[in-house]
C-alpha positions as CSV (number, residue, x, y, z in Angstrom):
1,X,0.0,0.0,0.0
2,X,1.1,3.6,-1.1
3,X,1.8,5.9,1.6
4,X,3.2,9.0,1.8
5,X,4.7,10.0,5.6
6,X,5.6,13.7,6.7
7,X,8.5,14.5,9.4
8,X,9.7,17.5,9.9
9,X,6.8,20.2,11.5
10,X,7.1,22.0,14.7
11,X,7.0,24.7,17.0
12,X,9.2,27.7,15.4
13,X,9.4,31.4,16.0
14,X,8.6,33.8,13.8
15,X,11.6,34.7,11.1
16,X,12.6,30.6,11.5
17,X,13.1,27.8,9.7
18,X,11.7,24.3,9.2
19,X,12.4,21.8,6.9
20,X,9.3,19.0,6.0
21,X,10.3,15.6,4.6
22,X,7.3,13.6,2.9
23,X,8.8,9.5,2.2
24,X,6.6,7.0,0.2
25,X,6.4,3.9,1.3
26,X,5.3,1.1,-0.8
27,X,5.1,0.1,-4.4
28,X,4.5,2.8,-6.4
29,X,5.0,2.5,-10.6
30,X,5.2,6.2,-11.5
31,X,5.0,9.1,-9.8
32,X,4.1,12.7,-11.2
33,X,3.6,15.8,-9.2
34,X,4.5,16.0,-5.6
35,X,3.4,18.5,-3.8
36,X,2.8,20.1,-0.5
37,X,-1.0,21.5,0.9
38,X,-1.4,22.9,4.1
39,X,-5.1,23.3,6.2
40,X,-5.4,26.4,8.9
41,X,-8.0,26.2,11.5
42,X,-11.3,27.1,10.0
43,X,-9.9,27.5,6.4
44,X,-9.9,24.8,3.4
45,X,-6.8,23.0,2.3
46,X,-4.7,24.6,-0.5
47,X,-2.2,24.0,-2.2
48,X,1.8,25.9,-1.3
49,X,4.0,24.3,-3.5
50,X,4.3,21.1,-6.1
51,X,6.8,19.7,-8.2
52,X,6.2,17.9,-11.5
53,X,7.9,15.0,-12.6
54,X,9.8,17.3,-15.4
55,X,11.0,19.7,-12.3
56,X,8.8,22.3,-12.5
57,X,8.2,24.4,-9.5
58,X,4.9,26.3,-8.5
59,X,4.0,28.1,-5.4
60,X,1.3,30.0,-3.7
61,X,1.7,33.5,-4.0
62,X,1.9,34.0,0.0
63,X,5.0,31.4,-0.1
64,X,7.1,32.7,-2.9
65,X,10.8,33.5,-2.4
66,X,10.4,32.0,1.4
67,X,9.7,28.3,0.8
68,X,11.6,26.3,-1.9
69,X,10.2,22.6,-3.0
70,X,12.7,19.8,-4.1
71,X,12.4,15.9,-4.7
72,X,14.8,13.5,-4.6
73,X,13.1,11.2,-7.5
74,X,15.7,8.2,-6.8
75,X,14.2,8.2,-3.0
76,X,11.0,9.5,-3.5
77,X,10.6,11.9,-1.5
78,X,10.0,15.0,-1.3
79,X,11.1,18.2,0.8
80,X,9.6,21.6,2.0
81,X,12.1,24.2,3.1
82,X,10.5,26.8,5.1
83,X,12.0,29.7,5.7
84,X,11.0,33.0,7.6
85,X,8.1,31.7,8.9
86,X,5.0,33.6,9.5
87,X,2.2,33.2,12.4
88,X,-0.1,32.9,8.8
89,X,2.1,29.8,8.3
90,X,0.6,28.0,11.1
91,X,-1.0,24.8,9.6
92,X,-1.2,21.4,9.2
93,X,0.6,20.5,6.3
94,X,0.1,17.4,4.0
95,X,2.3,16.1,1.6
96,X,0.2,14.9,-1.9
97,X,2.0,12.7,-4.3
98,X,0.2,12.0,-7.7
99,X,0.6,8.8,-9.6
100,X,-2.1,6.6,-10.4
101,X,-4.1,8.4,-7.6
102,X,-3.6,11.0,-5.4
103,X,-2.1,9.6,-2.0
104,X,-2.1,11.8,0.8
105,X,-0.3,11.8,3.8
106,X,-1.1,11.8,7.8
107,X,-0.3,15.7,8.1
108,X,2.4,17.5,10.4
109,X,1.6,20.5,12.7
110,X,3.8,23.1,11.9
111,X,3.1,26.0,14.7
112,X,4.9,29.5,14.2
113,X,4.4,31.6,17.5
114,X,6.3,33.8,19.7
């Protein structure tokens, strides 16, 4: 069974850094994107950053030039460097891979507060 597993959140001040790690476990024949969503308290799920299977790079406007995606297609996994971190930030964050479904990881509480 595909499953994707996040390490990584925290509690961080505001102006830190964090770096998420999603691993998938299990058989899995292709994958395409990769990407990271993230789910505030009382607001839907959307979408920060993905990767496609060609490299390219997207991000939520509120992220860019703070948080930089990578994979590691060999491994596949997938990374979420976080840096100056806002209290906005503050979320559970789920990493999505895409291959013949979408698989979603368990979710990691990443906290930024003073």
């Amino acid at each position: 069974q595909v499953q994707p597993v996040e390490s990584g959140g925290g509690l961080v001040q505001p102006g830190g850094s964090l770096r998420l790690s999603c691993a998938v476990s299990g058989i899995i024949f292709s994958i395409n994107a990769m990407g990271w969503y993230r789910q505030a308290p009382g607001k839907q799920r959307e979408l920060v950053a993905i990767v496609s299977s060609s490299g390219m790079k997207n991000y939520v406007d509120s992220v860019k030039g703070r948080f930089t995606i990578s994979r590691f297609n060999a491994k596949n996994t997938v990374y979420l460097q976080m840096n100056s971190l806002k209290p906005e930030d503050t979320a559970v964050y789920y990493c999505n891979v895409v291959g013949e479904t979408h698989y979603w990881g368990q979710g990691t509480q990443v906290t930024v507060s003073s």
